[in-house]
Structures are given as C-alpha cells and as structure tokens.
N, C-alpha and C positions, 0 to 999 in steps of 0.2 A: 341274144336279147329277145326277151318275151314279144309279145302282140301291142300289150300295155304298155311296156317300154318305146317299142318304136314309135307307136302316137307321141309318149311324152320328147323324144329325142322328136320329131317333124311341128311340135306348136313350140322344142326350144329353137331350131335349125330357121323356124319362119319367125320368131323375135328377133333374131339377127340380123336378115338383113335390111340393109340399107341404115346397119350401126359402123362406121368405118371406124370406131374402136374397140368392137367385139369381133373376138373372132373362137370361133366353136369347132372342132373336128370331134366326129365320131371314129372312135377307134374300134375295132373288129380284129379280134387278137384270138388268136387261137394257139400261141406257143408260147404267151406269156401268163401264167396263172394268176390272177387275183388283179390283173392291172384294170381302171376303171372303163369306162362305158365311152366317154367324153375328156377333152384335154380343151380346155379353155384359156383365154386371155378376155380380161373386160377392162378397159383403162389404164393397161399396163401390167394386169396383174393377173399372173397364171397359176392354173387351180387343175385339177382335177375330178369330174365330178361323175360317180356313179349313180344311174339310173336304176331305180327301184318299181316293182309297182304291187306292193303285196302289205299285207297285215301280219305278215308272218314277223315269231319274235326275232330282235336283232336283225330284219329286214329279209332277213331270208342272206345274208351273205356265207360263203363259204370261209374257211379259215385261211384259204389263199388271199381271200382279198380283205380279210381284218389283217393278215401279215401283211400285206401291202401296202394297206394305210397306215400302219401303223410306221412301221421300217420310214416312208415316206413324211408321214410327218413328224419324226424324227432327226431324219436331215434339213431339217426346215420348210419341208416343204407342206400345199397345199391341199388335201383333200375331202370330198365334203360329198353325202349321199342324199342327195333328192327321190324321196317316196312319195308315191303316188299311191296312198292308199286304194283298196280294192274298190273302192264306190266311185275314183277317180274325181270325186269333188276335193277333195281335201292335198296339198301341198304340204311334205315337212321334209326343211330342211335338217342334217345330221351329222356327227361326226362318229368316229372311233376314238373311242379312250380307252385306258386301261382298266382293267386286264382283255380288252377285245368286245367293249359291249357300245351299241351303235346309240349314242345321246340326242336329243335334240335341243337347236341351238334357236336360242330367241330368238323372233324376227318381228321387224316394225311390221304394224297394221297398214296394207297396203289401203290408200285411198278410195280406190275401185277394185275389190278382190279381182273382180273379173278379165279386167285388164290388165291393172298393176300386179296382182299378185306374183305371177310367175318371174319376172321382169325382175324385182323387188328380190326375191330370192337367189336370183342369178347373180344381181351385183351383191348382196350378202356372202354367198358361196366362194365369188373370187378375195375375200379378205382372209 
C-alpha cells in the first residue's frame, strides 16, 4: 500500500471508531493476488474495499485485482474502490464492470463535504 493509501486507510481506521456497527480490517496480503486493501462490515453489511490514490487510467489496478472483483462480484458479492485522486482533495467511489474497466458510481451530496464526505461513501460502498 502506497504513502497516499495509508493516510486514506488511518482518516477511514479513525471514522470507525467508537461506530460499534462498523467494523474495518486492513488486509496485507502478499500470497493472495488482486484481493482488496480493506474487508469491511457497516450495519450488517460486508464489502470489500480497495484503496486507490492515483489519476492513473482504470485506477492504476493490476489484472489480478480486476479478476478479483470481478470473480467476486460474481458470486454475489461486495466490492468497491475508493480513489483518492493525486491532489487528495477529491473522493470517488468505483466499481469493476465488464470487460474489466473501473466506473464510477453515484453518490449523494454530502452535507459537509468536509466531514460527511468520506463517512457518506463508506456507507455507499457497503451496499
């Protein structure tokens, strides 16, 4: 995980707590190719979510981890990639569609970008 990653992984790690229905692990995986960044639960509901922090196209993901979202959501499951553009002001949340290209998914106008914004995305991410 970049420099820029683990900032955005320590302002999600410090949104949590003292949420006793979120719960965030950072995963550190080095035998498993393409699997995400983060493995989340928010109100029940578990997601998967990779850490981005680049302008690069398609986010900069490897084909290990477009096979992994994709395979994953697939089986029904959850996953979703938070980029953190290079100016680090700017939030988008994303997914993998086919044929492997990283989209971005609508998301409400938070109240207080400042506050709400990251917050607001999290609980997006786990749907």
């Amino acid at each position: 995980m970049s420099t820029k990653e683990s900032k955005l992984w320590k302002k999600i790690n410090l949104l949590q707590k003292g949420r006793k229905d979120w719960h965030l692990t950072r995963i550190e995986s080095s035998t498993i190719n393409g699997i995400p960044d983060v493995y989340g639960c928010i109100e029940g509901r578990s997601f998967w979510l990779e850490l981005k922090a680049t302008d690069a196209k398609n986010c900069g993901l490897s084909k290990f981890q477009v096979n992994w979202h994709l395979n994953h959501q697939q089986a029904g499951g959850t996953v979703r990639i938070l980029n953190a553009h290079a100016s680090q002001t700017e939030l988008e949340l994303l997914e993998i569609r086919e044929p492997g290209v990283a989209v971005p998914l609508p998301r409400p106008v938070p109240r207080r970008p400042d506050v709400d914004n990251l917050y607001s995305i999290l609980i997006q991410a786990s749907y």
